[in-house]
VEXGU-520839 format. One record per residue (C-alpha): x, y, z; residue in one letter. Coordinates in nm, 4 decimals. Example, Ala and Ser with C-alpha at 12.3 -4.5 7.8 and 13.67 -1.06 7.14 Angstrom:
<sites>
{px:1.2300; py:-0.4500; pz:0.7800; type:A} .
{px:1.3670; py:-0.1060; pz:0.7140; type:S} .
</sites>
This chain:
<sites>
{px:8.3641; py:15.8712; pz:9.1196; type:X} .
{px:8.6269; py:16.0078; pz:8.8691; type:X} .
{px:8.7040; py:15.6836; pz:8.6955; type:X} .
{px:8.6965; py:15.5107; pz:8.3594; type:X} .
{px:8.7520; py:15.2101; pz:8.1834; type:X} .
{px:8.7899; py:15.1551; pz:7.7976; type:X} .
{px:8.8001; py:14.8504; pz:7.5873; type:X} .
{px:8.9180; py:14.9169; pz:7.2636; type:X} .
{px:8.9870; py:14.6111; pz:6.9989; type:X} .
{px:9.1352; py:14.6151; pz:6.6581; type:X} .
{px:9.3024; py:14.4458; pz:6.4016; type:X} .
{px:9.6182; py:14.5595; pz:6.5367; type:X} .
{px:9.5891; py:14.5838; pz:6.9239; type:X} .
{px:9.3760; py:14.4556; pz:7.2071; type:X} .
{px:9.3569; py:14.7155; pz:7.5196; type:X} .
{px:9.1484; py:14.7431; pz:7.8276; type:X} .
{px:9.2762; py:15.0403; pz:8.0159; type:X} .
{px:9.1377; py:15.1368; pz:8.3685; type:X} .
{px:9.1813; py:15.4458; pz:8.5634; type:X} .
{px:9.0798; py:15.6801; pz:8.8890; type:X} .
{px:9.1826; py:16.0280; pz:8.8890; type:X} .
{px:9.1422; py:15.9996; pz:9.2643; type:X} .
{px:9.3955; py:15.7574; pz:9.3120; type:X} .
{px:9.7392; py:15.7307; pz:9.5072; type:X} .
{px:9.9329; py:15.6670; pz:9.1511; type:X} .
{px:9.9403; py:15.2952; pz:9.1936; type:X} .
{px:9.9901; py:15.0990; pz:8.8700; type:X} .
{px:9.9973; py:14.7876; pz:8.6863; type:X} .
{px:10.0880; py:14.8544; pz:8.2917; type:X} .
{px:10.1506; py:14.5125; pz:8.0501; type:X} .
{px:10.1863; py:14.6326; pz:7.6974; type:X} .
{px:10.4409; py:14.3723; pz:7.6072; type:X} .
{px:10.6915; py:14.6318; pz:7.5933; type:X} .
{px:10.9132; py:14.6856; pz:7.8417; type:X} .
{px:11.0250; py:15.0647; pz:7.7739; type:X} .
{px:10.6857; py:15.1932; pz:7.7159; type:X} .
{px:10.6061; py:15.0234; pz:8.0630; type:X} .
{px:10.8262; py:15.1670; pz:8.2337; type:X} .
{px:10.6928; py:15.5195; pz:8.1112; type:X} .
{px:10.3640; py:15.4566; pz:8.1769; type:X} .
{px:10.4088; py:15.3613; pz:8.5331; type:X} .
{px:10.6208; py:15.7210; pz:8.5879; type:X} .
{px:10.3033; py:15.8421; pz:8.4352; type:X} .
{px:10.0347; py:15.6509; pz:8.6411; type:X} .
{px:10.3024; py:15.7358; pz:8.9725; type:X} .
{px:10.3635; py:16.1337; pz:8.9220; type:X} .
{px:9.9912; py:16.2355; pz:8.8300; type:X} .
{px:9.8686; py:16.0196; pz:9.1405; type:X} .
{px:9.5971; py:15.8939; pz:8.8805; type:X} .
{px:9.5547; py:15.4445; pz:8.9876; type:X} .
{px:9.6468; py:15.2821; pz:8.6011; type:X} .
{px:9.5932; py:14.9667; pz:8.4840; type:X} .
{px:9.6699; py:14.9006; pz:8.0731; type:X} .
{px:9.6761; py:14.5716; pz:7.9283; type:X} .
{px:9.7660; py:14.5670; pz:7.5837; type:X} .
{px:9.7836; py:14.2529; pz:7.3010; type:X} .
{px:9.9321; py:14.4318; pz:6.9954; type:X} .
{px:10.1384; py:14.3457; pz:6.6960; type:X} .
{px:10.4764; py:14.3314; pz:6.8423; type:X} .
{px:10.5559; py:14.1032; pz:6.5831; type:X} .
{px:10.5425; py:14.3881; pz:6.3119; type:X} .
{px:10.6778; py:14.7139; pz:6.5736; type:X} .
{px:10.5958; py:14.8831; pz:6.8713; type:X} .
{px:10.4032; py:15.1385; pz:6.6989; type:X} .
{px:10.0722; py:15.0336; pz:6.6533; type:X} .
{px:10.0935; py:14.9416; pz:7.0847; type:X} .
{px:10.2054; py:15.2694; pz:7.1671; type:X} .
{px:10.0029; py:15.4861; pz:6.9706; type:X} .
{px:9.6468; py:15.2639; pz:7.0124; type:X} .
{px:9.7306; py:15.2638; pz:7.4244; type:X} .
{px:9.7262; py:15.6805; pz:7.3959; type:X} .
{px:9.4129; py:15.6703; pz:7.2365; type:X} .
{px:9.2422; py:15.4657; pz:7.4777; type:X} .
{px:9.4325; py:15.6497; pz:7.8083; type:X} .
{px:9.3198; py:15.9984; pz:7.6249; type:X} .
{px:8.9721; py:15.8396; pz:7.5822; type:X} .
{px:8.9730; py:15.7811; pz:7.9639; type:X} .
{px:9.0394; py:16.0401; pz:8.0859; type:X} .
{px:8.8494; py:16.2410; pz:7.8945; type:X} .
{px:8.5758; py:16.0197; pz:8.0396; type:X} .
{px:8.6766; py:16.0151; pz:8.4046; type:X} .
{px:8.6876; py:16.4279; pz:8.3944; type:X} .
{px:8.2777; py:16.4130; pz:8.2697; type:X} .
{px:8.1734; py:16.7576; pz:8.2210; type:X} .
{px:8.4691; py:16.9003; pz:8.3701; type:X} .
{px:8.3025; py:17.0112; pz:8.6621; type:X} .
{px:8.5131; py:17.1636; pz:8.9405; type:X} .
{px:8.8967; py:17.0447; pz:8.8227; type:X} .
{px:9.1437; py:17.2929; pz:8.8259; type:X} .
{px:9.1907; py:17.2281; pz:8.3872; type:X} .
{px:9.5336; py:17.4141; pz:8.3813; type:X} .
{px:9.8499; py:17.2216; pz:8.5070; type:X} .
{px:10.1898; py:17.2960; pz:8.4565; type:X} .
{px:10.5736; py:17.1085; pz:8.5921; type:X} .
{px:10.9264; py:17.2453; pz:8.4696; type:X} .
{px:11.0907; py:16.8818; pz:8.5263; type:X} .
{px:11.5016; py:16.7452; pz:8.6036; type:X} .
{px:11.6189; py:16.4468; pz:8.5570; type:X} .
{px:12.0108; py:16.3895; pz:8.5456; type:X} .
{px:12.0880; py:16.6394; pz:8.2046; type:X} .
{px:11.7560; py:16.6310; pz:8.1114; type:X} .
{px:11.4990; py:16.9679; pz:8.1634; type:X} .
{px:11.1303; py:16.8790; pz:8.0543; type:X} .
{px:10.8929; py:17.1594; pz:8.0703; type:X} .
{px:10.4737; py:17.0832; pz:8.0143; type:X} .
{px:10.1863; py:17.3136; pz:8.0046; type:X} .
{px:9.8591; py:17.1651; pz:7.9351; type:X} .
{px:9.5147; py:17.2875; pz:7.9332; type:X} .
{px:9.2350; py:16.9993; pz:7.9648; type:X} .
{px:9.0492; py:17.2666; pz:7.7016; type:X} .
{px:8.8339; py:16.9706; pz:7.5276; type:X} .
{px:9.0444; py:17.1418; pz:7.2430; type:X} .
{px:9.3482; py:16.9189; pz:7.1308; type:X} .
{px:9.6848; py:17.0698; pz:7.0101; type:X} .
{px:10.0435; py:16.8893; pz:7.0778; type:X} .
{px:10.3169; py:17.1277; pz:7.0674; type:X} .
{px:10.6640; py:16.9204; pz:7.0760; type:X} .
{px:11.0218; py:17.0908; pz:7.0819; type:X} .
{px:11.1954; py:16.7158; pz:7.2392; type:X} .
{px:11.5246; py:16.6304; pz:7.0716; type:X} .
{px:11.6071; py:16.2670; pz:7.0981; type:X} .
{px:11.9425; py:16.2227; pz:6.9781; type:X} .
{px:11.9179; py:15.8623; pz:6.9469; type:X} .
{px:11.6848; py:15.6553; pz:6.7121; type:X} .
{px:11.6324; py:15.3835; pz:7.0036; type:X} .
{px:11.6257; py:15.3520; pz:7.3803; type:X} .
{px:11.7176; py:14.9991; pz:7.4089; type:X} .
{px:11.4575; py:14.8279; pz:7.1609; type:X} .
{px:11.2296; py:15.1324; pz:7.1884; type:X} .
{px:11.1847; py:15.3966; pz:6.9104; type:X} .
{px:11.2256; py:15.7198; pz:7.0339; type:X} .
{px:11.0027; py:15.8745; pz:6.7974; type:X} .
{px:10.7275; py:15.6891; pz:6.9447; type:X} .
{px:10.7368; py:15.9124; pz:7.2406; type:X} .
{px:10.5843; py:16.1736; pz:7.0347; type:X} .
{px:10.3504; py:15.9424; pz:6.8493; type:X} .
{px:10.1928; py:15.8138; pz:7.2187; type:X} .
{px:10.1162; py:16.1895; pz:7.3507; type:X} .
{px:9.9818; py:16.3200; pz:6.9881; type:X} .
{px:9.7171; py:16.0070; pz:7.0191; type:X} .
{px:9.6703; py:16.1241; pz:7.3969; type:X} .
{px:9.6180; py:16.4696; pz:7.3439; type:X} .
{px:9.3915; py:16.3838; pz:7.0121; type:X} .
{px:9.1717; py:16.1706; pz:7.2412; type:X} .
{px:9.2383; py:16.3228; pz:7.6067; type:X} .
{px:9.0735; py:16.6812; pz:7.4476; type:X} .
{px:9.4349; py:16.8287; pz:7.5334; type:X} .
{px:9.5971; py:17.1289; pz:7.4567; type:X} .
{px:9.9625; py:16.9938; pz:7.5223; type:X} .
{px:10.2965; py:17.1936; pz:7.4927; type:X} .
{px:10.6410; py:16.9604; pz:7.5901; type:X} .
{px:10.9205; py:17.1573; pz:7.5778; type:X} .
{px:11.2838; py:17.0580; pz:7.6206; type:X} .
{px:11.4970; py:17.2962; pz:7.7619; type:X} .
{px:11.8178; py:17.0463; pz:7.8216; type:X} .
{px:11.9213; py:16.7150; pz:7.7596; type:X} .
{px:12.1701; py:16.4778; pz:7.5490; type:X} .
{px:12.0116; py:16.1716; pz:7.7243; type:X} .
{px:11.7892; py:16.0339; pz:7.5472; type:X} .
{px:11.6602; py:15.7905; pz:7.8152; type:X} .
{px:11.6820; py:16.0726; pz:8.0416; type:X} .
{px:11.4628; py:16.3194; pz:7.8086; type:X} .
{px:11.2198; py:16.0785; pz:7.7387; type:X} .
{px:11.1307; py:15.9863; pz:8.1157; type:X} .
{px:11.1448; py:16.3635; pz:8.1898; type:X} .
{px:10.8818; py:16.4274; pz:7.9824; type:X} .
{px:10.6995; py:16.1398; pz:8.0508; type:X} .
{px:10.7314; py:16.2574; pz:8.4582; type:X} .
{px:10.6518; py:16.6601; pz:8.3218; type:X} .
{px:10.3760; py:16.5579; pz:8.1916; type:X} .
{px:10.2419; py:16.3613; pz:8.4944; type:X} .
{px:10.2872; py:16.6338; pz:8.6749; type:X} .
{px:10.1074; py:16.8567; pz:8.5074; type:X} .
{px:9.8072; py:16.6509; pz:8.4737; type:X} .
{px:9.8112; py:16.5896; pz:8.8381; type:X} .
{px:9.7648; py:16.9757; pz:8.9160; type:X} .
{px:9.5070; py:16.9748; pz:8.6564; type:X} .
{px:9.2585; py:16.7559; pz:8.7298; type:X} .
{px:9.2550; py:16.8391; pz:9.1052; type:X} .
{px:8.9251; py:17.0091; pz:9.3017; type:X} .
{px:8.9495; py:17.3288; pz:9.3105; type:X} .
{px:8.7801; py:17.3493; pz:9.6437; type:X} .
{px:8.7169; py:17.7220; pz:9.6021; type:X} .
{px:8.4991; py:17.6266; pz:9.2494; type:X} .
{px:8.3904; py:17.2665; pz:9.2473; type:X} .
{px:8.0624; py:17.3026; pz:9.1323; type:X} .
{px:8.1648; py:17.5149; pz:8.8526; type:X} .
{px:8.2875; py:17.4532; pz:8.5166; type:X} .
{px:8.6091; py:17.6653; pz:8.4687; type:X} .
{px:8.5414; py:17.8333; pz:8.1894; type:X} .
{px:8.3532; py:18.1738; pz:8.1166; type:X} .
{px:8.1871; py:17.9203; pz:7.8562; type:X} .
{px:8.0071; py:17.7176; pz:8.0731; type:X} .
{px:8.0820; py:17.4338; pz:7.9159; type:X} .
{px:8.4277; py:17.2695; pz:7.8231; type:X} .
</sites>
């Protein structure tokens, strides 16, 4: 069973985050903030991957420390639901529309981490959100997810829009990744042997 479930608990934030890469993309996210909700269920509901995140941060202070300690613990499950890596696919890849938006994500689930991030948001906010917490969440996911990730913008002046692009792109992507390849499941792919 490809599934996880991490508690992690600091002085700043209180998360339990469960997952199943096998899953239908079902989803129940409660961070306490509404924005970065919304993105995690478009997450959760494009890479078919069942999510549930519960998070008690510091919303008092900013969203920040929320956001950034709820990538951790999503990269640390899935890194933890994948195992040894055996039989997945590893290499996903979505070119992503929304409205103006054009969000396009490669990833490799390499074990080796490395964000690369061309995303203009022209605005500082997104309601109450900060936009430049987009970035902050998938450098803590790819850190802890063992994720060579490259987000690339290609078009957009929304910044709602580019945001839940890339949010969707990424999804995507991950989805095609972490499927069986049914002509190698009970190999590791890499010429490694390990990953």
């Amino acid at each position: 069973m490809r599934r996880a479930a991490i508690a992690r608990k600091t002085a700043e934030t209180e998360i339990s985050v469960e997952i199943n890469l096998d899953g239908t993309g079902t989803y129940d996210n409660q961070t306490g903030v509404g924005f970065f909700d919304h993105m995690l269920d478009q997450l959760s509901r494009h890479s078919l991957i069942n999510m549930t995140v519960r998070c008690d941060g510091d919303l008092h202070i900013d969203d920040h420390h929320t956001v950034e300690d709820v990538g951790i613990a999503l990269g640390q499950a899935l890194a933890e639901a994948l195992g040894d890596k055996k039989g997945i696919r590893r290499y996903g890849e979505c070119h992503l529309a929304m409205d103006d938006a054009q969000v396009r994500t490669a990833l490799d689930l390499s074990g080796r981490p490395y964000l690369i991030w061309t995303l203009d948001l022209p605005t500082p906010k997104i309601g109450t959100f900060d936009t430049e917490l987009v970035r902050e969440f998938f450098q803590a996911f790819s850190t802890h997810g063992g994720i060579t990730l490259h987000i690339d913008q290609l078009h957009g002046f929304n910044s709602h829009h580019i945001a839940e692009a890339a949010f969707k792109s990424v999804a995507r992507a991950l989805r095609m990744a972490v499927e069986t390849d049914p002509r190698k499941a009970d190999d590791i792919p890499s010429t490694k042997g390990a990953l």
